[in-house]
C-alpha positions in Angstrom: 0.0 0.0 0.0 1.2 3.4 -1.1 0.9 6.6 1.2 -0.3 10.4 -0.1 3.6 10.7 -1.3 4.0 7.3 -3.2 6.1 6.0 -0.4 5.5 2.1 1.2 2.8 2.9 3.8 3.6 -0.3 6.9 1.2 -1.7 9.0 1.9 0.9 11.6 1.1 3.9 9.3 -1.4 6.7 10.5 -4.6 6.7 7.9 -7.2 9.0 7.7 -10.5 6.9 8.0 -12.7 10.4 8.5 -13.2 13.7 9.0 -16.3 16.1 10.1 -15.5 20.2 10.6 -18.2 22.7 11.2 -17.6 26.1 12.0 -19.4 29.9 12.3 -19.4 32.9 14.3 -21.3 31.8 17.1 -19.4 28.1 18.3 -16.3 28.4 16.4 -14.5 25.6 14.2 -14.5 22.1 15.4 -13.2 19.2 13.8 -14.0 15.1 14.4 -11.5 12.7 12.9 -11.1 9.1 12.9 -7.9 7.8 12.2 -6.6 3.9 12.5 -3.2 2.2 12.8 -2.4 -1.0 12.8 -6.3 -2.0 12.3 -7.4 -0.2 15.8 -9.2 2.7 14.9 -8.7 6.2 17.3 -11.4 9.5 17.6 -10.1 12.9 18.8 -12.1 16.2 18.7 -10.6 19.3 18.9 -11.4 23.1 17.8 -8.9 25.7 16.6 -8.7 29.5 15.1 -10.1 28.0 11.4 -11.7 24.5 10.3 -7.9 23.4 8.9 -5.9 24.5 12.3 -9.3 22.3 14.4 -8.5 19.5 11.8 -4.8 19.6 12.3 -5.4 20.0 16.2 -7.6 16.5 16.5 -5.1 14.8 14.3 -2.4 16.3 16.9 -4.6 14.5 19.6 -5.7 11.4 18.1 -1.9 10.4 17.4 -0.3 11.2 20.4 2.3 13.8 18.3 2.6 17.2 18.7 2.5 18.4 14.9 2.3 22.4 14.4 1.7 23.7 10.7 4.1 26.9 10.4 3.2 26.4 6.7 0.2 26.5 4.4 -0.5 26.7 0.5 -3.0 25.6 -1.4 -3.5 25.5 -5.0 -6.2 24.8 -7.4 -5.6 21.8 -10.1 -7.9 21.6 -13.0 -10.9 24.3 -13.8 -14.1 25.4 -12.1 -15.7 24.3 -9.3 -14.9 20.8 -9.3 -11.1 21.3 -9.1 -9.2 19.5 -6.9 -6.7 21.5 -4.2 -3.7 20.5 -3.7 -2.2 21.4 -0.1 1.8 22.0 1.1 2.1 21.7 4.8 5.6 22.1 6.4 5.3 21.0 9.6 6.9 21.1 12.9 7.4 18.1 14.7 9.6 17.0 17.5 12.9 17.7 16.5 12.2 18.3 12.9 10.5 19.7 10.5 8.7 17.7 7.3 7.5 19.1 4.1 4.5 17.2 2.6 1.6 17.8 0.1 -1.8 15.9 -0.4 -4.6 16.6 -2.8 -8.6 15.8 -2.5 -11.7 18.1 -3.7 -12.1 19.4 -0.1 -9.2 21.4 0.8 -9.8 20.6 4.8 -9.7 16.8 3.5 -6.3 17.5 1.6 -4.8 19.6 4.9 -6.0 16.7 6.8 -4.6 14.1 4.2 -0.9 15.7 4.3 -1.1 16.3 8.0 -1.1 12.7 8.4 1.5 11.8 5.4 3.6 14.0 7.7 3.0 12.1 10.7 4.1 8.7 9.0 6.9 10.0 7.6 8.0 11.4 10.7 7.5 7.9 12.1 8.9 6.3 9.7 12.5 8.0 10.2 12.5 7.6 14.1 15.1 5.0 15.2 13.5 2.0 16.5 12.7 1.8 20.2 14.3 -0.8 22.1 
């Protein structure tokens, strides 16, 4: 299985399962997501100053890792209303930084998407515990 970057996902890879976001003046953005590794899945909620910084904030929770986005672009690929974004995250992570991008027709998805392609490659370069 391939991750968001083309690289060999494991069986202890972070993977996105779903997401649900609302926001407005009066409550504020909130985000649900429900991630799984290694089959068992994991739910974290969490709010933020905009629906992508609640997203990135339950993903934070639901994996354990403190993940802070200092960087955010999104672009628009194809025409009209039914392009797809593509998102660049850099984030900051314990004792490094990782660059990552991700793409879906719902930017908050795509954010959400790479914020967890960053997690796993993160994990990925850790040196084993033991």
């Amino acid at each position: 299985m391939l991750d968001i970057e083309g690289d060999r996902m494991t069986s202890n890879s972070w993977r996105l399962d779903a997401i649900t976001y609302s926001g407005g003046t009066q409550d504020g953005p909130r985000a649900t997501v429900q991630l799984s590794r290694s089959g068992e899945p994991v739910h974290a909620e969490g709010a933020g100053t905009g629906l992508i910084d609640a997203v990135c904030s339950s993903i934070s929770q639901a994996t354990g890792v403190e993940a802070r986005v200092v960087a955010f672009r999104a672009y628009s690929v194809g025409p009209g209303s039914e392009a797809v974004g593509e998102v660049e995250l850099e984030v900051e992570l314990p004792r490094r930084r990782v660059a990552v991008r991700a793409s879906s027709t719902d930017v908050v998805e795509a954010a959400g998407l790479a914020l967890v392609a960053a997690l796993n490659q993160y994990n990925a370069e850790l040196p084993p515990r033991g």
